[in-house]
Structure formats: structure tokens, C-alpha cells
N, C-alpha and C positions, 0 to 999 in steps of 0.2 A: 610436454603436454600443455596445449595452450588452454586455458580457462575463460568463461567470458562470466566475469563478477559485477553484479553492480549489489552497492548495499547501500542500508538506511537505515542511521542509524539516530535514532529517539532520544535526546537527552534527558535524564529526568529532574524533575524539577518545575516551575510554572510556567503557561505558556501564557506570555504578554504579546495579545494582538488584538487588531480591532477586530469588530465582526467575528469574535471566537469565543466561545463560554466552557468554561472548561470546569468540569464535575470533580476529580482528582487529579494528581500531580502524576503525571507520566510516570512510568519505570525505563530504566534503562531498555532500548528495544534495538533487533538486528534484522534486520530481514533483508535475504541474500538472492540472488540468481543466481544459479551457474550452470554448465553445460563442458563438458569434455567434447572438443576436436574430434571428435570420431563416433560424436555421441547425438542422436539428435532429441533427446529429450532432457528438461528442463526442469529444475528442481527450486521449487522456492521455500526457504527455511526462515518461521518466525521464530523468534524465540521469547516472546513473551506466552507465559506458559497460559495466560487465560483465554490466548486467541483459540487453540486447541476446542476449547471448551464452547466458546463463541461455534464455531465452526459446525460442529456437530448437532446441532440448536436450527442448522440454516439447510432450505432445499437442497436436496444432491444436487452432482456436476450438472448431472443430463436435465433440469430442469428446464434452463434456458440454455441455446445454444453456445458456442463459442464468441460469435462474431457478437451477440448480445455482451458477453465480459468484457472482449475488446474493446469497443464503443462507451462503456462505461469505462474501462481502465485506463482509455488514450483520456477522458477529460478527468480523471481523478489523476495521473500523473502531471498532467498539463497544469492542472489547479495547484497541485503539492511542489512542481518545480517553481512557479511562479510565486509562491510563499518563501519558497527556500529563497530563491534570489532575493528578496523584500524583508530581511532577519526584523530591521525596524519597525518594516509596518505589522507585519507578524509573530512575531518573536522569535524562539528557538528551536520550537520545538521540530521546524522544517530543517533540523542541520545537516542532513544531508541528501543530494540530491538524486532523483530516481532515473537509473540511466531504460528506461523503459524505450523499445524499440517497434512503436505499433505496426511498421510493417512484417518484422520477422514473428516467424508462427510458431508461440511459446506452448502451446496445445490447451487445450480444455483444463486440463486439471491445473495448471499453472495460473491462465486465466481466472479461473474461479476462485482458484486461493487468493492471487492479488486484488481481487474485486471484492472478497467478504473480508481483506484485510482493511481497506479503506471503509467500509462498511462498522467492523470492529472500532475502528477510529471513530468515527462519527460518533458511534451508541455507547463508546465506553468514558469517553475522554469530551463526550460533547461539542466536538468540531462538528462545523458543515462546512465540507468541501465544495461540493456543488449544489448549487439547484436543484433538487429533483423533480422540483413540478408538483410539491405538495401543499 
């Protein structure tokens, strides 16, 4: 059974970077992909138990489409790889990297989880990823 995993995983402890303000000290955090060979649907597991909570707080899936998550999720991973790689300029908190693949099609519900996960980060931990234009 082939598996396609990418994770990220959250050190806890302070994040030292420029341009990041940070409210509390991370928890330890995991958040997975994965997908069985024979499977075509796509499962993302956080395991920080207040994302849950966050989550339920925010529009349903069908609010915005898919290809609207997308488009924010290619430039929130893009952002988060490019921290990972820069541990100095940003610290640690990017320890590990997100193997996100914006042309394969993770579906709506994956999408949206990964998009109110970096959303989560933002509001909880006081990061801004990107620009939003506000």
C-alpha cells in the first residue's frame, strides 16, 4: 500500500523572526496528508485540539469554492516553505516543510481545512503569512 504523507510539524516553544509577533508559545502540532493508492480522497489531520474548535467558528466548505482555497493555499504554502527554508530569518517555528502539490486535486474539504489551518495560525499565534490586502 503506497501512502502519499506530507507533515508539519510545530515545534513548541518561541518563535524568533522578524516581521512575526507572536501572542503564545506554540504547542507541539502535526498536521498530515495522506491518501491510499487506490483511494482518491484525501484526509488532513490537525492535531492541535483547538484547531477543531477554531474550525467550527468559520463558514462551511460550500461558502467559497474550491479553486478560491486553492489560490490561497498555493500562496500560504509558498509563504510557510519559504520561512522553512530561512530558520534564521524566521525561526523555528517553520520546522517543517509543506509538501503541498497545487496542481493535484486534494477536493474541497481538504482545501478548506488547509486554508482555515493557516487562518488558525494567523489568529491564534499571531503570524501573518501573507498579505491579505487589509
Amino acid at each position: 500500500m503506497k501512502n502519499f504523507w506530507f507533515g508539519l510539524l510545530l515545534s513548541s516553544g518561541l518563535v524568533v523572526a522578524c516581521n512575526t509577533t507572536q501572542k503564545t508559545a506554540a504547542p507541539a502540532q502535526n498536521v498530515e496528508v495522506k491518501a491510499e493508492e487506490d483511494s482518491l480522497e484525501y484526509e488532513l489531520i490537525v492535531l492541535d485540539p483547538r484547531f477543531e474548535s477554531f474550525l467550527v467558528t468559520q463558514p462551511s466548505a460550500g461558502f467559497y469554492s474550491q479553486e478560491y482555497y486553492e489560490n490561497w493555499n498555493k500562496q500560504y504554502v509558498t509563504e510557510w516553505n519559504l520561512r522553512h527554508n530561512n530558520p534564521i530569518k524566521y525561526g523555528g517555528f517553520y520546522e517543517t516543510e509543506i509538501g503541498y502539490d497545487h496542481t493535484t486535486d486534494y477536493g474541497l474539504d481538504l482545501n478548506y481545512r488547509l486554508y482555515y489551518y493557516f487562518r488558525f495560525i494567523e489568529k491564534e499565534y499571531g503570524i501573518r503569512l501573507i498579505n491579505r490586502g487589509r
